[in-house]
MMTF fields as JSON, N, C-alpha, C and O atoms, coordinates in Angstrom:
{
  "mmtfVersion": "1.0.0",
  "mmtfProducer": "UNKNOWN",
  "numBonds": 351,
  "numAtoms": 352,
  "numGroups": 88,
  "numChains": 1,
  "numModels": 1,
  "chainsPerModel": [1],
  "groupsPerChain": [88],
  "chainIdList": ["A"],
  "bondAtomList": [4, 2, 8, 6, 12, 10, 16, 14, 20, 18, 24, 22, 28, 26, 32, 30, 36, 34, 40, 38, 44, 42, 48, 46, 52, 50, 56, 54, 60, 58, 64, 62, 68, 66, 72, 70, 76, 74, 80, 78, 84, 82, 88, 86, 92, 90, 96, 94, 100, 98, 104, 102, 108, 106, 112, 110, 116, 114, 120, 118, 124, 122, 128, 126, 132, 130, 136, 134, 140, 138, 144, 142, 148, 146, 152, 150, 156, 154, 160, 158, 164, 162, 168, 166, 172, 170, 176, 174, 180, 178, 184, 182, 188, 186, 192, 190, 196, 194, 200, 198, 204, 202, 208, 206, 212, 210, 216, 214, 220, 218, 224, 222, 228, 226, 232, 230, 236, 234, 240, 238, 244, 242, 248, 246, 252, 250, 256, 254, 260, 258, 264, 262, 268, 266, 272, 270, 276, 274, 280, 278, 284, 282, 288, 286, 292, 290, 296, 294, 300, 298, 304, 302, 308, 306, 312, 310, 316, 314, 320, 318, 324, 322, 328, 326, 332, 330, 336, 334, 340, 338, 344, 342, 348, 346],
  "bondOrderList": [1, 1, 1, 1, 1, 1, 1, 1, 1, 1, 1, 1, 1, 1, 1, 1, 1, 1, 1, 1, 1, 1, 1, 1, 1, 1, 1, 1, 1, 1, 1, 1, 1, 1, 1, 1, 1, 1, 1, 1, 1, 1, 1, 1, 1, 1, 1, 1, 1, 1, 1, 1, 1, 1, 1, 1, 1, 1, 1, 1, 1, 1, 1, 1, 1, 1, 1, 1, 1, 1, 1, 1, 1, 1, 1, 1, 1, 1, 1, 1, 1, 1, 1, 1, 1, 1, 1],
  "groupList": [{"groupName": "UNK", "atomNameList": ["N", "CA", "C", "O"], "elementList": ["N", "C", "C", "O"], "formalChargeList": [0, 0, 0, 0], "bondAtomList": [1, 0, 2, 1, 3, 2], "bondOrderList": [1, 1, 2], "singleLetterCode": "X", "chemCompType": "L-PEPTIDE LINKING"}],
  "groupTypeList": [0, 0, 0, 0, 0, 0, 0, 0, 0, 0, 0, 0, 0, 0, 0, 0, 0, 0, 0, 0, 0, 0, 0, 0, 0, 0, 0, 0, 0, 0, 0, 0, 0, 0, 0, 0, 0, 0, 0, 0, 0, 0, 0, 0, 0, 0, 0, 0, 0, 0, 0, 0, 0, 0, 0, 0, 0, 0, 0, 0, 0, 0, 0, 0, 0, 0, 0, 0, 0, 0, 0, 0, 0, 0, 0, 0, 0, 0, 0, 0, 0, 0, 0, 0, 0, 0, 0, 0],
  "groupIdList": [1, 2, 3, 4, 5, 6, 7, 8, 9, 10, 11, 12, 13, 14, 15, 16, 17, 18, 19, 20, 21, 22, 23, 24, 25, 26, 27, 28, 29, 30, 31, 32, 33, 34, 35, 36, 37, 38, 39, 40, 41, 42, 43, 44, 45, 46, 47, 48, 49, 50, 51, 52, 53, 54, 55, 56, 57, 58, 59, 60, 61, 62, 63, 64, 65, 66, 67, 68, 69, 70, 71, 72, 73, 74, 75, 76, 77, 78, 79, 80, 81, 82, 83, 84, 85, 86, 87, 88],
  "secStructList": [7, 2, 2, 2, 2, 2, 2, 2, 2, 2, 2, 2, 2, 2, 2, 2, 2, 2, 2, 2, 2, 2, 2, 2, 2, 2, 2, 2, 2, 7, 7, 7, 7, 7, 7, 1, 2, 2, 2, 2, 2, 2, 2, 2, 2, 6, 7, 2, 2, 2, 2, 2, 2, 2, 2, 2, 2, 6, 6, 7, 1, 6, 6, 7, 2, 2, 2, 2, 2, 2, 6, 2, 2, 2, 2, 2, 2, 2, 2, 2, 2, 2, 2, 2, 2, 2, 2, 7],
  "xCoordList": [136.374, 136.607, 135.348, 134.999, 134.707, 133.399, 132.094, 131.181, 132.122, 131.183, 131.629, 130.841, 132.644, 133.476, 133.135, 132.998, 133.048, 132.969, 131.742, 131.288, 130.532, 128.864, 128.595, 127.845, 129.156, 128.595, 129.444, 129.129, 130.571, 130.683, 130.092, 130.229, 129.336, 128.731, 127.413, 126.595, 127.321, 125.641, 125.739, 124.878, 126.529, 127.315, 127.215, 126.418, 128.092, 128.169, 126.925, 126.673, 125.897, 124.819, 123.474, 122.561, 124.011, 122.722, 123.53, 122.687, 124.467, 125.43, 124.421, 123.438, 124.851, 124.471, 122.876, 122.537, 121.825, 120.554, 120.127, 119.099, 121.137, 121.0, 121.204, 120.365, 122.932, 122.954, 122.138, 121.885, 121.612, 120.558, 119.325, 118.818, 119.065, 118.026, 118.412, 117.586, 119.524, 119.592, 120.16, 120.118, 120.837, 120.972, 119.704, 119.442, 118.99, 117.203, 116.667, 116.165, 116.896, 116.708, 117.153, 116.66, 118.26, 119.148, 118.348, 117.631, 118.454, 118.215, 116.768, 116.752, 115.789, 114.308, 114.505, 113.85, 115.805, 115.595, 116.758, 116.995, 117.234, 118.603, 119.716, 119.703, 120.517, 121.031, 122.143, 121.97, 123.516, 124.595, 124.753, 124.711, 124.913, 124.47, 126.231, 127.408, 125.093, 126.532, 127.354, 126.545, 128.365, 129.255, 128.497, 128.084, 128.339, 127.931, 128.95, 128.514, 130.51, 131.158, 131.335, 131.875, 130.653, 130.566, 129.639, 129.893, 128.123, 127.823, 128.295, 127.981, 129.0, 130.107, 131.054, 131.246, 131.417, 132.821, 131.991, 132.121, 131.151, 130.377, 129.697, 129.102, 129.765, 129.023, 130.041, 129.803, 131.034, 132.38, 132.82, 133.486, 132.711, 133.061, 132.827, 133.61, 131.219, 130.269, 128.951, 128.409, 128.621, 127.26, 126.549, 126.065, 126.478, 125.539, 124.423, 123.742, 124.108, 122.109, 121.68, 120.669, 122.158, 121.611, 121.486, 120.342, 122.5, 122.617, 121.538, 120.783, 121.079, 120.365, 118.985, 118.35, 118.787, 117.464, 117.438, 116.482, 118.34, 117.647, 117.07, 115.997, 117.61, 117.542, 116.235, 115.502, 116.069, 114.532, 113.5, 112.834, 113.266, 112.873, 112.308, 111.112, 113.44, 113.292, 113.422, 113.673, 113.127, 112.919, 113.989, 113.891, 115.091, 116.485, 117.165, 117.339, 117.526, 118.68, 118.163, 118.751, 117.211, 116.511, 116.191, 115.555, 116.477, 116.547, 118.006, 118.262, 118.804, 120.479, 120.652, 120.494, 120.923, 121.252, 122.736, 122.581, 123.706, 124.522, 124.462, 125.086, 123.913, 123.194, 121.912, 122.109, 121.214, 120.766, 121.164, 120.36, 122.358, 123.127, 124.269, 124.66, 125.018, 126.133, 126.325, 127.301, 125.216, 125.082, 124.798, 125.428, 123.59, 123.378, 124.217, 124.248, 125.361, 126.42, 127.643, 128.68, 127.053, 128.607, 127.692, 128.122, 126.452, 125.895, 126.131, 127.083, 125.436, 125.977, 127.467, 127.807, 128.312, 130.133, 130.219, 131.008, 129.752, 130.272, 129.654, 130.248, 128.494, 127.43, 128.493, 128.98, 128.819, 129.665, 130.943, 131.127, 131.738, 133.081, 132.529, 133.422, 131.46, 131.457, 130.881, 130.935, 130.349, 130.489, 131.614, 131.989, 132.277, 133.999, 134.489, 135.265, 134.411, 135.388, 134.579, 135.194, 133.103, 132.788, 132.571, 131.974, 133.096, 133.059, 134.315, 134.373, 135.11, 136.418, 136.894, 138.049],
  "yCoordList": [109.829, 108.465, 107.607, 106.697, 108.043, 106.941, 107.432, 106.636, 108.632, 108.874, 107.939, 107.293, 108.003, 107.67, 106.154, 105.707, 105.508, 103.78, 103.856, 102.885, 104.971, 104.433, 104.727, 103.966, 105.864, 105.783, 104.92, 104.824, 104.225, 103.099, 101.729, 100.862, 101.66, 100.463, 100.902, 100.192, 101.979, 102.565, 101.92, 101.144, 102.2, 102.47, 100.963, 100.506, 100.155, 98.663, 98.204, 97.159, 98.587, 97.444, 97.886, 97.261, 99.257, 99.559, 98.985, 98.724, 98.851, 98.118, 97.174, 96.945, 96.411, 94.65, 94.56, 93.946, 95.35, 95.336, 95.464, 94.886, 96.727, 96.768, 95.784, 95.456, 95.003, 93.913, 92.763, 92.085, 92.418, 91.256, 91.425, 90.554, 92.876, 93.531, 93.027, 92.21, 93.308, 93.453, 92.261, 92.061, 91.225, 89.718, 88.714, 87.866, 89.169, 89.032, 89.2, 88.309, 90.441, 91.078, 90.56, 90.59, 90.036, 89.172, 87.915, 87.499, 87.465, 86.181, 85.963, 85.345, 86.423, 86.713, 86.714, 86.069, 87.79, 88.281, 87.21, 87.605, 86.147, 85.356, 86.344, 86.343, 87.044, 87.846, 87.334, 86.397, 88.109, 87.472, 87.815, 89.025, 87.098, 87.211, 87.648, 87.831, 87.631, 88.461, 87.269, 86.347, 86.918, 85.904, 85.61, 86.609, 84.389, 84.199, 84.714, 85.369, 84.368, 85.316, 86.6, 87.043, 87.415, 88.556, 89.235, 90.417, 88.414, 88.815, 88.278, 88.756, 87.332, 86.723, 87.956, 88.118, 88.505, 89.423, 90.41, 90.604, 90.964, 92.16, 91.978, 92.897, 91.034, 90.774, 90.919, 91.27, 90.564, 89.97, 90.997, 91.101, 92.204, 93.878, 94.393, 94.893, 94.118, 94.737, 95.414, 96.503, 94.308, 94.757, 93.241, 92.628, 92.83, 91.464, 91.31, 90.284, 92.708, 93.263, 93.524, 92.893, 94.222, 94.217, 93.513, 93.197, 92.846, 91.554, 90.963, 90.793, 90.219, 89.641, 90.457, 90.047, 91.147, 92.205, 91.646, 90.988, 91.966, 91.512, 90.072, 90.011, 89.149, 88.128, 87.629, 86.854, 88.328, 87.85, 88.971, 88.246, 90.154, 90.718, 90.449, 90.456, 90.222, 89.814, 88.262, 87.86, 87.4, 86.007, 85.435, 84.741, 85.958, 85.631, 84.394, 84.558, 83.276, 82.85, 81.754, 80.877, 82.183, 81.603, 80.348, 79.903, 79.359, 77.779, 77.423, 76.228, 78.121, 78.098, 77.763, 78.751, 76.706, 76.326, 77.551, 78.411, 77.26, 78.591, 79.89, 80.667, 80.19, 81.553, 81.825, 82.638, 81.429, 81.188, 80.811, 80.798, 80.442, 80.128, 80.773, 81.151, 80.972, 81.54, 83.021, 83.442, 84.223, 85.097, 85.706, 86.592, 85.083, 85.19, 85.283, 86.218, 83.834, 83.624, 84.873, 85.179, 85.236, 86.732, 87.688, 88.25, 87.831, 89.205, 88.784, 89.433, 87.721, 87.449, 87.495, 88.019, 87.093, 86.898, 88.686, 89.008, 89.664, 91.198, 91.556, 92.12, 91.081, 91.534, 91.385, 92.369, 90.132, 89.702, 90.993, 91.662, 91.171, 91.693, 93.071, 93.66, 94.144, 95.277, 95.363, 96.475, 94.532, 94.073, 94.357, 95.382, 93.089, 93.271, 94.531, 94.854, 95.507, 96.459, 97.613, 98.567, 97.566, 98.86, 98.554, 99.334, 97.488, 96.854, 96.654, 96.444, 96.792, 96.103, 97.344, 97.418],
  "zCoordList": [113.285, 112.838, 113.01, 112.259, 114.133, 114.526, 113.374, 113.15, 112.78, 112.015, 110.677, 109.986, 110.546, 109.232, 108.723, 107.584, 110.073, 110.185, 110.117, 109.511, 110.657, 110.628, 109.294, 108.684, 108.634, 106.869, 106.007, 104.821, 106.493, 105.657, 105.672, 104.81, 106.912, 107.159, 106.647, 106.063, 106.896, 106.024, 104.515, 104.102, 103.975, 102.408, 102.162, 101.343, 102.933, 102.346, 102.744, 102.144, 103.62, 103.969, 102.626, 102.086, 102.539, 101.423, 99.828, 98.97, 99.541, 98.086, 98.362, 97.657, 99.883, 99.716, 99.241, 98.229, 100.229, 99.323, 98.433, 98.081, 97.367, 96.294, 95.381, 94.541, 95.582, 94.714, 94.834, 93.838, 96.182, 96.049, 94.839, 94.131, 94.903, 94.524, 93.07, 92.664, 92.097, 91.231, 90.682, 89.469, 91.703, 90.925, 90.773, 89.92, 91.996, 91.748, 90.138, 89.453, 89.792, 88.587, 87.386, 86.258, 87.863, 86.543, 86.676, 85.765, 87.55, 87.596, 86.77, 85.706, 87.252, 86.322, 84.753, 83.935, 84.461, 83.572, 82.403, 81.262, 82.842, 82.674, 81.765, 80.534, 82.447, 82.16, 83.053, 83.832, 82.885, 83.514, 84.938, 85.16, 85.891, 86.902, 87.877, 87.566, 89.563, 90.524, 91.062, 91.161, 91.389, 91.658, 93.229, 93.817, 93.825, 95.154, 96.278, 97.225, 96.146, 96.73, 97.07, 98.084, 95.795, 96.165, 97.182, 97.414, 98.124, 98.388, 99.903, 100.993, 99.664, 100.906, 101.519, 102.724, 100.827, 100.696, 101.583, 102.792, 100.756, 101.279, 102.549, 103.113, 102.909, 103.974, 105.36, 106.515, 104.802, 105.66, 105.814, 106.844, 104.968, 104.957, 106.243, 107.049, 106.317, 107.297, 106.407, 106.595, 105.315, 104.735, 105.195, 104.243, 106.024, 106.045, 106.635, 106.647, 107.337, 107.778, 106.264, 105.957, 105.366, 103.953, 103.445, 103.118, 103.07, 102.267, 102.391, 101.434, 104.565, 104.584, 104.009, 103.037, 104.442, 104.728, 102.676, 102.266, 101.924, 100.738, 100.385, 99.784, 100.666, 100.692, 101.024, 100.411, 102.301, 103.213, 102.141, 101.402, 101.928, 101.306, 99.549, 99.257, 98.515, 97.455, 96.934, 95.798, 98.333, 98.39, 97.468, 96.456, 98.149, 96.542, 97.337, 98.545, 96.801, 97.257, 98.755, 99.387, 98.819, 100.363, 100.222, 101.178, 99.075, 99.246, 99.393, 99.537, 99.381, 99.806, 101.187, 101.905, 101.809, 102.681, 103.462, 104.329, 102.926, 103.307, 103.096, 103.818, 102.36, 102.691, 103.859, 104.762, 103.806, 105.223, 106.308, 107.24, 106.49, 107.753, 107.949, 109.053, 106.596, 107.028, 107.035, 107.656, 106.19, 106.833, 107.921, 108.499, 108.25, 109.872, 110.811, 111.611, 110.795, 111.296, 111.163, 111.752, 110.33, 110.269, 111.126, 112.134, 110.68, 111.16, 112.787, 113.22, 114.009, 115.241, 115.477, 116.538, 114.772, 114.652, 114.682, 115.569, 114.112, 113.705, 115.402, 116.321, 115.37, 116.773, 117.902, 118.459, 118.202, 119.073, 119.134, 120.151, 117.868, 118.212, 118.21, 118.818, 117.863, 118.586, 119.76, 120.287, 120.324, 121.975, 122.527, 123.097, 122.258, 122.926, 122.594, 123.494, 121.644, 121.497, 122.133, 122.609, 122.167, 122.763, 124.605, 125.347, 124.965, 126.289, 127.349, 128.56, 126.493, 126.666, 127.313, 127.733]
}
């Protein structure tokens, strides 16, 4: 089960880099772009080291006040609760 949970968090954190990667791409290219929730969702999954890692990386999105705060805020919020559960 514990392998099961590290390649799905593998899985969603590399999606999230990818889609930054590729609404980046749209966006350049004005093409129809990824919903902002969606990279909310994914993040909230347990993809929000990717997400960010794209963000900071392909300079996407980084005049967004909540995206700069409120991912972070999940990635410390996820930090926090596998603390408690691998502590507890």
């Amino acid at each position: 089960m514990q392998n099961f949970i590290i390649i799905l968090l593998l899985a969603l954190n590399i999606l999230g880099f990818f889609l930054v990667f590729l609404d980046k791409y749209k966006a350049k290219n004005k093409l129809w772009r990824i919903p902002e929730r969606s990279f909310f969702l994914l993040s909230i999954l347990g993809g929000s080291i990717g997400v960010y890692a794209g963000l900071l990386i392909f300079h996407h999105k980084t005049r967004n006040w909540y995206f700069m705060t409120l991912i972070p805020l999940i990635i410390i919020s996820q930090t926090v609760f596998i603390y408690y559960l691998l502590n507890k």
